[in-house]
DRENDRENPA-914882 format. One line per field, with one value per residue (C-alpha): residue number from 1; z, x, y negated. Coordinates in steps of 0.25 Angstrom, whole numbers, plus 5000, padded with zeros to 4 digits. Example, Ala and Ser with C-alpha at 12.3 -4.5 7.8 and 13.67 -1.06 7.14 Angstrom:
num: c(1; 2)
up: c(5031; 5029)
east: c(5049; 5055)
north: c(5018; 5004)
***
This chain:
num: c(1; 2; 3; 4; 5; 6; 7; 8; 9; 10; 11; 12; 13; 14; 15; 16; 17; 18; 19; 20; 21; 22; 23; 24; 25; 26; 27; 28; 29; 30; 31; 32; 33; 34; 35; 36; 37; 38; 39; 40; 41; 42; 43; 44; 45; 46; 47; 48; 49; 50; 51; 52; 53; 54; 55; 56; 57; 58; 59; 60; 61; 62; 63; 64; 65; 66; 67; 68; 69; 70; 71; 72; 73; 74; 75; 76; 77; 78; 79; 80; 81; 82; 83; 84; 85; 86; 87; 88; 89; 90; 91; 92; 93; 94; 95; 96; 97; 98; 99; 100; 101; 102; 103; 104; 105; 106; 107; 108; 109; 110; 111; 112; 113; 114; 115; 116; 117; 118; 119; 120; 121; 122; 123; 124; 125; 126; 127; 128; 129; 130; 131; 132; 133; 134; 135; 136; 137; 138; 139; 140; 141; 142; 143; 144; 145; 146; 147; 148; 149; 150; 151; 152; 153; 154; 155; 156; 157; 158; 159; 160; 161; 162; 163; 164; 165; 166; 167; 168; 169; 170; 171; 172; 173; 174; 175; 176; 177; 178; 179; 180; 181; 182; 183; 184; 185; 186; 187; 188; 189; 190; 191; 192; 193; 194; 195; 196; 197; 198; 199; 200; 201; 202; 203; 204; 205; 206; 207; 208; 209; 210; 211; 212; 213; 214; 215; 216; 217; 218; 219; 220; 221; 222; 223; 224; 225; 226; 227; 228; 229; 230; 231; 232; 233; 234; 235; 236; 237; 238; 239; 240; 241; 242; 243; 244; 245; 246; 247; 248; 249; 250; 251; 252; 253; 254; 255; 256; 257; 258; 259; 260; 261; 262; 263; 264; 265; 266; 267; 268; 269; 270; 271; 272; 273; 274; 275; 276; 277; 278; 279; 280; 281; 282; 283; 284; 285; 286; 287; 288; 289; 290; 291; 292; 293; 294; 295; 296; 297; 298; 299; 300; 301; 302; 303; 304; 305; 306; 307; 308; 309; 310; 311; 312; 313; 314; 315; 316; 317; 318; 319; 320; 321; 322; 323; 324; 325; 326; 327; 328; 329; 330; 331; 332; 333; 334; 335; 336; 337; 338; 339; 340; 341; 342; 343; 344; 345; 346; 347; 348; 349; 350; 351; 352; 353; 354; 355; 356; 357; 358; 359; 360; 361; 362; 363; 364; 365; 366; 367; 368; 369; 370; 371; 372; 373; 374; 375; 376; 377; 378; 379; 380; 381; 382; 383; 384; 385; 386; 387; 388; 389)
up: c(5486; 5474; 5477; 5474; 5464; 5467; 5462; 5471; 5481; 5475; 5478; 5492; 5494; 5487; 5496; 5509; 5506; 5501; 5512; 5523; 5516; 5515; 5531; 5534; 5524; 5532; 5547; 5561; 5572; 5563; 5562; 5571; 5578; 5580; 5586; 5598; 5601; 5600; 5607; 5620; 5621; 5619; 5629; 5640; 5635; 5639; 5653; 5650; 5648; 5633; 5638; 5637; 5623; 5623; 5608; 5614; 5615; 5619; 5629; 5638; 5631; 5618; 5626; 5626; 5613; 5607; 5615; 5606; 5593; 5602; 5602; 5587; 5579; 5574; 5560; 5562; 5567; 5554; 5546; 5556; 5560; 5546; 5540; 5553; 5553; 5536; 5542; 5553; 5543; 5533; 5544; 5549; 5535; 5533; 5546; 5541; 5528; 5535; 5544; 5532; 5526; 5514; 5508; 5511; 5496; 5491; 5482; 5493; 5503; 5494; 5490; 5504; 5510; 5498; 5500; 5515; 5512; 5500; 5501; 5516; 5521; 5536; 5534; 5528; 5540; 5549; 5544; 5543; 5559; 5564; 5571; 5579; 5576; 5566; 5577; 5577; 5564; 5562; 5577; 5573; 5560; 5569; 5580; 5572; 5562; 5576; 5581; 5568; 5569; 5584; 5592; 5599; 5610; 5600; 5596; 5608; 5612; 5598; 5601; 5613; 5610; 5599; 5611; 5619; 5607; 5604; 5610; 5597; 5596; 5611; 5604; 5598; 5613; 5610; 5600; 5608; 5619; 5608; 5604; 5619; 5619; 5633; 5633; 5621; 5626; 5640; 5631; 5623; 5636; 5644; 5635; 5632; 5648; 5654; 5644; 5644; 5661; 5659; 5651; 5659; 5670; 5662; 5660; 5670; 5668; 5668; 5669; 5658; 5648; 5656; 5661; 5647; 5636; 5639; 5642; 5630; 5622; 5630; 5627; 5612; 5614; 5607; 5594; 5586; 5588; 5586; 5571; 5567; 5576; 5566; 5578; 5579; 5592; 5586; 5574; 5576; 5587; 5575; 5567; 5577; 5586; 5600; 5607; 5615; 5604; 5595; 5604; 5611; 5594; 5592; 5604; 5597; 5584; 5593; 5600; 5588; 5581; 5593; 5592; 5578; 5581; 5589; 5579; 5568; 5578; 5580; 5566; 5556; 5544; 5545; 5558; 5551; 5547; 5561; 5568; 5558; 5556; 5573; 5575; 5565; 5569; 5584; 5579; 5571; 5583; 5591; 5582; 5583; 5597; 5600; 5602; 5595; 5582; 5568; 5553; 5553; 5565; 5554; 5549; 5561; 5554; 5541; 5536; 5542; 5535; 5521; 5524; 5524; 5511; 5505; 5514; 5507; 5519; 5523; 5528; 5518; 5506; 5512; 5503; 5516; 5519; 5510; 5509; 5524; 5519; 5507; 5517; 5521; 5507; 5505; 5495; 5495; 5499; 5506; 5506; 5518; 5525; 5518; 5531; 5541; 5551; 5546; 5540; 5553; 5549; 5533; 5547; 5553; 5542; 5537; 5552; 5555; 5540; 5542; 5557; 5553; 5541; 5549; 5558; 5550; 5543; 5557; 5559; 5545; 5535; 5543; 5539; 5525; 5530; 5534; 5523; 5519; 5524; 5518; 5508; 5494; 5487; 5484; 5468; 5472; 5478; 5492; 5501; 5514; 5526; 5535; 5548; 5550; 5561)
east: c(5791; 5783; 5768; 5760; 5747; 5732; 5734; 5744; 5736; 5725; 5731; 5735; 5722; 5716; 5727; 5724; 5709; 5709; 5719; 5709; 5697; 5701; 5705; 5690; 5685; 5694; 5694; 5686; 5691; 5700; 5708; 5714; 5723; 5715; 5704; 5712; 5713; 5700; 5696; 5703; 5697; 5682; 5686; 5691; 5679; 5671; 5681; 5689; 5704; 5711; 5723; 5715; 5718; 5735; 5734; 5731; 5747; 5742; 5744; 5730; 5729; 5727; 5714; 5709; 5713; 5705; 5691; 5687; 5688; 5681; 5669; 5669; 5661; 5668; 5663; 5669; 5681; 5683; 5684; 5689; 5704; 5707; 5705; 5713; 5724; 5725; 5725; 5735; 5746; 5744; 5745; 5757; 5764; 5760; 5768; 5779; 5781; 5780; 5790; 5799; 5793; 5789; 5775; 5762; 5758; 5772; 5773; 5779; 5769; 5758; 5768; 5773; 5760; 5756; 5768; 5766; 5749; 5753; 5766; 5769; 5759; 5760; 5754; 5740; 5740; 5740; 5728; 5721; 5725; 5722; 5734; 5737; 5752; 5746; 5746; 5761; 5760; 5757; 5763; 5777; 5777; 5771; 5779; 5791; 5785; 5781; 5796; 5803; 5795; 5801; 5788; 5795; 5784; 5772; 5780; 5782; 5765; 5762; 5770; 5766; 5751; 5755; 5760; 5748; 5741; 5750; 5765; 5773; 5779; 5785; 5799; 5798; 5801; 5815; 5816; 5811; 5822; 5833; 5827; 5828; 5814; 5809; 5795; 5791; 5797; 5789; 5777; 5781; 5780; 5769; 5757; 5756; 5761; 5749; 5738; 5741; 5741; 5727; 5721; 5724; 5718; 5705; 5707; 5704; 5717; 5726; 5740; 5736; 5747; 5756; 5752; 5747; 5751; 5766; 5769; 5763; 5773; 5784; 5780; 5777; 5770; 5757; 5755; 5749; 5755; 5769; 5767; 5768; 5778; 5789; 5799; 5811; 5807; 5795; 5799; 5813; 5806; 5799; 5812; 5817; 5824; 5821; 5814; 5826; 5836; 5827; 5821; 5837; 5838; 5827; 5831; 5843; 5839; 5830; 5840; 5849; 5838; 5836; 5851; 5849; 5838; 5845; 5857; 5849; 5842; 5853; 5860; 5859; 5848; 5833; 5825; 5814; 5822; 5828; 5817; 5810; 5821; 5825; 5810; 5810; 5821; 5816; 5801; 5809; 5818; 5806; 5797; 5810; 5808; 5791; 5782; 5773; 5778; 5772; 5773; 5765; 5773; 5782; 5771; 5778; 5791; 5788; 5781; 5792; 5803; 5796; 5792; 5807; 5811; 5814; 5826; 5839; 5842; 5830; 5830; 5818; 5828; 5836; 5832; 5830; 5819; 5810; 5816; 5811; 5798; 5796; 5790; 5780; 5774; 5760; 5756; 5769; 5770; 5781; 5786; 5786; 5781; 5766; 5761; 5754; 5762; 5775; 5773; 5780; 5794; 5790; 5789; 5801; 5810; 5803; 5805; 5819; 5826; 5818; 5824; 5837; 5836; 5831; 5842; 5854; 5848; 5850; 5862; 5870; 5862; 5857; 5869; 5864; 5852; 5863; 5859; 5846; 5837; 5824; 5816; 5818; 5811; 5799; 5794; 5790; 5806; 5803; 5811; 5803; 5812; 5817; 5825; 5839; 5844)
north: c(4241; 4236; 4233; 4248; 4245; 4249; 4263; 4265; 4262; 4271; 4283; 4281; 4278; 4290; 4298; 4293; 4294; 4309; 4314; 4308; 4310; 4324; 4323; 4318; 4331; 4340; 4338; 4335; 4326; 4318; 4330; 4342; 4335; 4320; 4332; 4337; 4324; 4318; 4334; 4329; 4316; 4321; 4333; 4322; 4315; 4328; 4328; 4338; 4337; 4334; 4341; 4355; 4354; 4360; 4353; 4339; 4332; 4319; 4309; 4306; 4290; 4299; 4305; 4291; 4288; 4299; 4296; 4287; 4298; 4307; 4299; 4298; 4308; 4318; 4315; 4300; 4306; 4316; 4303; 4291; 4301; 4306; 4290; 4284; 4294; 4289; 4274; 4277; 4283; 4272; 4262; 4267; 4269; 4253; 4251; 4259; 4250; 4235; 4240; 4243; 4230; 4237; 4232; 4238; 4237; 4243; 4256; 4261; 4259; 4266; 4278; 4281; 4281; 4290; 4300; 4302; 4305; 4313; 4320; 4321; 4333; 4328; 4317; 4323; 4332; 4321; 4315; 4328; 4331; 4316; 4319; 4307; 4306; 4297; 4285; 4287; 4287; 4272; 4267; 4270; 4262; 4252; 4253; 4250; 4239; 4231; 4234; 4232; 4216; 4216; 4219; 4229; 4230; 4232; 4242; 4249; 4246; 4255; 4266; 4266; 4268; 4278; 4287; 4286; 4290; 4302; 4302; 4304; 4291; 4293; 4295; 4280; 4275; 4278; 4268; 4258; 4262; 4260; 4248; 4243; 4238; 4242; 4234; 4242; 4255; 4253; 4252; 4264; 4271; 4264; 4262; 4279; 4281; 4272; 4275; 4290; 4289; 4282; 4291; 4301; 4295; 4297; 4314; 4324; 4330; 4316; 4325; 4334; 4328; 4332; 4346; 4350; 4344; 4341; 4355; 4358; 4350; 4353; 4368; 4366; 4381; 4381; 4391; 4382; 4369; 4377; 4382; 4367; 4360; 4354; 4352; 4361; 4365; 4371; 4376; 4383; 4394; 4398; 4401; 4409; 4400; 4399; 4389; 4382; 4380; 4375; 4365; 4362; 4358; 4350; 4342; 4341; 4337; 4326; 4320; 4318; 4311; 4301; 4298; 4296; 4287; 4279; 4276; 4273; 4262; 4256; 4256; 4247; 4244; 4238; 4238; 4244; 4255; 4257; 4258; 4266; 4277; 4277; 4279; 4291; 4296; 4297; 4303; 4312; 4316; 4317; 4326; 4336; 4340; 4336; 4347; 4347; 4340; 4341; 4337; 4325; 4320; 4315; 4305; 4294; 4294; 4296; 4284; 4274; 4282; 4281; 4266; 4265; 4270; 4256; 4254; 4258; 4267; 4272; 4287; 4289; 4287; 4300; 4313; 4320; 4313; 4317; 4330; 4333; 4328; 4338; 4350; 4341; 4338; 4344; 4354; 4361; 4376; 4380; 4396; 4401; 4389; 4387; 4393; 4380; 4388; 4387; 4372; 4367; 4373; 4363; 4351; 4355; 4354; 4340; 4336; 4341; 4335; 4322; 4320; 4324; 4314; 4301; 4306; 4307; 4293; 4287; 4291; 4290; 4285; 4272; 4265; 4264; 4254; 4244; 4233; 4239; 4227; 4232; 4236; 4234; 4222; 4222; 4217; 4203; 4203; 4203; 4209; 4211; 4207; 4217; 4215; 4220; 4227)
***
């Protein structure tokens, strides 16, 4: 919690400079994924359809949200992506730590971030794919920060334009129907519903969503996508299990999270760390049973649950936390499993041992928050104020 000096500072920087500098060196579009969907915004812009493409799993809004990129070079685009996505994950760890009132210039603010560029191999991979998880990536953190300061309905408004963008956050409206906040809710649900109906209004084929892409999700069949699916779903078929029991046992696994979810929300301990361990545990649940679901999906719970690590019963001080994490740091072979093909059973492990941790942290080990009012304090001897439950 002490103040972190310049050359702290340094070497985050020199980090987050040669990771994107190398991304610029490295990629076109911004990266693969920011390409597909930049592709079907310069193809509707041409009047063809975006929903050609099978790989493009986006609502209509994100059509329009993409123009703008498509109008761009791509020499700008090669350097504007790889530096947003940089920004976007910063941002959103900033969001992470004044929601767990813990300083911006902290040791741990500088080290955390540090860990995630440089130890945590997802989160390079996102900034080389321009993946646009990333904008979940900093709405979460904001979402709760705004709902944690009782601004339930801003909260709702940036989840909301989140989804329209990319519907990954669509689990979080469960935690706005446990919180009984229906104005945020209905935004939750509106502002994606009405700007996705728009947009399509504006593509000549204004139902494709639903006649392509949805069966294609429901389906999860597609080669390439399924070699690095982390979900149980996914995964287990390639083991030798078949298709139905392993996807009746995610749903399973899923559905006990949400329950887990909903005890931890309302148990005892700190409102930031309720809202931040409910959310994770919904994601979490969520990433279980979605197709597709990859490794740097886990970049929207992460950050939060490492902002929380000050708390004396914060789920990032159980040692299976960061051994669920320990598949995912780079530069480490694993026999068997060095293959890009097989590197989503390395996800499914992290993924599976870090929902069973937040969920079993719900459910028993929340009672040790009871009393734990924040942070520890800091060298000047302030202790930043956190609100009870």
């Amino acid at each position: 919690m002490r103040p972190a000096g310049g050359w702290w500072w340094a070497g985050l920087v020199g980090v987050l400079g040669a990771l994107t500098a190398h991304t610029v060196l490295v990629t076109s579009d911004g990266g693969m994924d920011n390409g597909i969907v930049v592709d079907a915004a310069r193809t509707w812009l041409d009047g063809g359809s975006p929903y050609d493409d099978r790989h493009f799993l986006y609502f209509p809004s994100a059509v329009m949200a993409a123009v703008p990129q498509a109008l761009l070079p791509r020499s700008v685009l090669d350097v504007l992506v790889p530096v947003a996505v940089t920004v976007a994950l910063a941002l959103g760890w900033a969001c992470a730590l004044l929601l767990h009132r813990v300083p911006l210039r902290s040791r741990l603010a500088v080290l955390g971030l540090l860990g995630l560029a440089a130890g945590f191999a997802p989160f390079g991979q996102l900034v080389r794919l321009g993946n646009w998880t990333v904008t979940a990536v900093l709405a979460l953190p904001l979402c709760l920060l705004l709902a944690s300061r009782n601004r339930w309905v801003a909260a709702g408004a940036v989840i909301g334009v989140a989804v329209a963008l990319k519907p990954l956050l669509a689990p979080m409206a469960l935690l706005f129907l446990f919180a009984r906040r229906w104005g945020a809710l209905a935004l939750v649900v509106l502002v994606p519903a009405v700007s996705s109906v728009v947009a399509a209004l504006f593509l000549p084929d204004p139902t494709g969503f639903l006649t392509r892409t949805l069966p294609f999700l429901l389906s999860g069949d597609d080669a390439f996508v399924r070699l690095y699916e982390a979900s149980p779903a996914a995964v287990l078929p390639r083991l030798g299990l078949p298709r139905a029991p392993a996807t009746a046992l995610a749903l399973l696994m899923a559905a006990t999270g949400v329950v887990c979810a909903y005890v931890r929300w309302r148990g005892p301990g700190p409102v930031p760390l309720r809202l931040t361990e409910t959310s994770a545990g919904l994601m979490l649940s969520a990433f279980l049973v979605s197709r597709p679901s990859y490794n740097h999906y886990l970049l929207v719970v992460l950050p939060l649950l490492l902002a929380g690590l000050p708390y004396a019963g914060a789920v990032a001080r159980r040692p299976w936390f960061w051994l669920s994490l320990v598949p995912q740091l780079p530069g480490v072979t694993w026999p068997w499993l060095e293959s890009g093909k097989r590197r989503a059973f390395r996800d499914a492990f992290t993924l599976c041992a870090l929902a069973v941790t937040v969920s079993y942290h719900c459910v028993r080990g929340a009672r040790v928050t009871r009393g734990a009012d924040g942070p520890p304090e800091t060298r000047e001897g302030r202790r930043p104020a956190v609100e009870s439950a």
